[in-house]
C-alpha positions in Angstrom: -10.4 -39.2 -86.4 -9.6 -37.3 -83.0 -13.1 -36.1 -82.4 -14.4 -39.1 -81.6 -11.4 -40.4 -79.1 -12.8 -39.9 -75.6 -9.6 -37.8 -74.6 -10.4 -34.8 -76.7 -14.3 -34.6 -75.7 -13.6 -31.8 -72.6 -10.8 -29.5 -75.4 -14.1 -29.5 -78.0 -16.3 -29.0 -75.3 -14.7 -25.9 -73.5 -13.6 -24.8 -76.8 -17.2 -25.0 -78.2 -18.6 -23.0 -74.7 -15.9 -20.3 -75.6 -17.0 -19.8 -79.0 -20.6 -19.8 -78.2 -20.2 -17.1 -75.3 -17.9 -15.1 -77.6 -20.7 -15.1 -80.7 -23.4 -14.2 -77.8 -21.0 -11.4 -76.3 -20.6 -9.8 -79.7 -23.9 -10.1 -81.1 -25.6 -8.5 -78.2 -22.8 -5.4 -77.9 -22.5 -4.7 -80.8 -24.9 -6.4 -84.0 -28.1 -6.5 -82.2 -28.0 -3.0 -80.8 -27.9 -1.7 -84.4 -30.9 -3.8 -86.0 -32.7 -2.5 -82.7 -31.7 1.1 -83.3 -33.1 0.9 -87.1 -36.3 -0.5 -86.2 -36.8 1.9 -84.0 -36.6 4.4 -86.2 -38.3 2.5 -89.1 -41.3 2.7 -86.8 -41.1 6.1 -85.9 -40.5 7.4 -89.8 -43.6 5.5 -90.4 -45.7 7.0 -87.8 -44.6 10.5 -88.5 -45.5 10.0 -92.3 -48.3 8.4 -91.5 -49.8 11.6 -89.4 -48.9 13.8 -92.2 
């Protein structure tokens, strides 16, 4: 089993930081900006119908 032989710890390691920063860096440009945008308007369609 190679993942537990000491010479492959820094490979899983700096492949594991790279994967991580890449899932942050697309979640936040481009996935969380949309859930943000529809709650936004989710509360502003229910404050408009709310007034009516």
């Amino acid at each position: 089993m190679p993942q537990l032989i000491p010479f492959f710890f820094f490979n899983q390691i700096l492949f594991s930081f790279a994967v991580l920063f890449a899932i942050v860096y697309i979640f936040s440009k481009y996935i969380l900006p949309q859930f943000t945008f529809q709650q936004v308007i989710r509360l502003y369609i229910t404050k408009l119908s709310k007034k009516i």
